[in-house]
C-alpha positions as CSV (number, residue, x, y, z in Angstrom):
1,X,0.0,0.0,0.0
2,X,1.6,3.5,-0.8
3,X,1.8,5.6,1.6
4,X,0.2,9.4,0.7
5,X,0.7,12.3,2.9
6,X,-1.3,14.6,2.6
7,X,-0.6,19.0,4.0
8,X,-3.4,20.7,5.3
9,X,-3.8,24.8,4.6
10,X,-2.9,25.1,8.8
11,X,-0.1,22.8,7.9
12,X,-1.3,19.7,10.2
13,X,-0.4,16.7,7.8
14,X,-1.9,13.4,7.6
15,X,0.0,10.2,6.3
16,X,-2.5,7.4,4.7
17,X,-1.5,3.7,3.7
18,X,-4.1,3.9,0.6
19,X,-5.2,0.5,-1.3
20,X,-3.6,0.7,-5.0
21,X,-5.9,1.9,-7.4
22,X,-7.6,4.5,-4.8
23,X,-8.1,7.8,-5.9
24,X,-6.1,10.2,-3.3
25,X,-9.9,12.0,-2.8
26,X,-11.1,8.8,-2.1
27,X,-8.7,8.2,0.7
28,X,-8.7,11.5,2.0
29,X,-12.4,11.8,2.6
30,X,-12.9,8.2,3.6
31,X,-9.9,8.9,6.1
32,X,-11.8,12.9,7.3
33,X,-8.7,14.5,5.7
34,X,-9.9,18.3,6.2
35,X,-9.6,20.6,3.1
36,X,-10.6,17.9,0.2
37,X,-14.5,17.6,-0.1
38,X,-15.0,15.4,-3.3
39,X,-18.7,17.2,-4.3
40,X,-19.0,15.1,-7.2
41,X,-17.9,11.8,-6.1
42,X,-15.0,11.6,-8.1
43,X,-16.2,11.8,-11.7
44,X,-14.1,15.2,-12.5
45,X,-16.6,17.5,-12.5
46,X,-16.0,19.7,-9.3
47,X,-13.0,20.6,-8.8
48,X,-13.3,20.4,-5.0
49,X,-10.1,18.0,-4.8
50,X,-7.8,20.6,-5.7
51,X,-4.6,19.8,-4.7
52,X,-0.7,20.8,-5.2
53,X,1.5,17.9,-5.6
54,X,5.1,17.8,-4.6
55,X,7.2,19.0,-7.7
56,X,9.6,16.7,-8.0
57,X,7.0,14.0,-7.9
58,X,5.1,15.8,-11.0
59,X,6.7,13.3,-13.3
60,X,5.6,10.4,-11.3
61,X,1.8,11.2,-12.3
62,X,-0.1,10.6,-15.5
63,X,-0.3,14.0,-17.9
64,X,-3.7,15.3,-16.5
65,X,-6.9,14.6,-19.7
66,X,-8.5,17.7,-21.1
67,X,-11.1,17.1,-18.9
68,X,-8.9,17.3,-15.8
69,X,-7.3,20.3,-17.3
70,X,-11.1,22.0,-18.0
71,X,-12.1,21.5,-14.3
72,X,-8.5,22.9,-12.9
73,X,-9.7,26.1,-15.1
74,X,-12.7,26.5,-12.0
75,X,-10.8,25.8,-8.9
76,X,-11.3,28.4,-5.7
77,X,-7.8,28.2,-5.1
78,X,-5.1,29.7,-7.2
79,X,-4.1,27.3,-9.7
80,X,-0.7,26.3,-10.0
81,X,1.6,24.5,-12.4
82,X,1.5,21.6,-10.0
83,X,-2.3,21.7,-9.2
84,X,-4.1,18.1,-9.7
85,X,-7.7,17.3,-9.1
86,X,-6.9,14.5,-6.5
87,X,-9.8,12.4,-7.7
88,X,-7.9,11.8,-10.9
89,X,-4.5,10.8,-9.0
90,X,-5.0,6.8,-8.6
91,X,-2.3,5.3,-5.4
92,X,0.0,2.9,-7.0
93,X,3.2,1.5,-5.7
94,X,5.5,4.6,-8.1
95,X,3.6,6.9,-5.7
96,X,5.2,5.8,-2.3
97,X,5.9,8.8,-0.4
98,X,4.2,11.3,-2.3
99,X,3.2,14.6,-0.5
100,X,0.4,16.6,-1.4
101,X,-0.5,20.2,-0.1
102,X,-4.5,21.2,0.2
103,X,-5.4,24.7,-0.4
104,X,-6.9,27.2,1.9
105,X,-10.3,27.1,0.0
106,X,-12.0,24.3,-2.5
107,X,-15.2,26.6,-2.8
């Protein structure tokens, strides 16, 4: 199981063993991470994952899909080169130790 930590806004951080093929939203709310609220379920069409991953661990993700890219276009928080919608991130082994930093706002 990869380990996923995961920054809060007040800087309180929460490390998760997720099961592989979990979406980080889906372990962060089924785990009452605060600051990710997963509206829609998962189905990219919120943007209330919004997350900053690591940089250096950019490489490690899948290229986000145009309609990843369209929803990061409506998140509350200023967007970033290294903003992800977490409910298109899926926990696999490569992603051991990745760290990902929550916004102050996903509304």
């Amino acid at each position: 199981m990869p380990k996923i930590t995961y920054i809060e806004a007040t800087g309180a951080a929460t490390t998760l063993d997720l099961a592989e093929g979990w979406s980080l939203m889906q372990g962060a709310t089924a785990n009452g991470v605060e600051g990710i609220l997963g509206e829609c379920g998962g189905s990219c069409a919120c943007a209330t994952c919004h997350c900053y991953v690591d940089e250096a661990r950019l490489g490690d993700l899948p290229a986000p899909s145009d309609g990843e890219q369209a929803m990061l276009e409506n998140v509350a928080a200023p967007r970033r080169p290294n903003s992800r919608l977490a409910c298109q991130i899926k926990a696999t082994a490569a992603l051991n130790g990745l760290v990902v930093h929550l916004p102050e706002t996903q509304e």
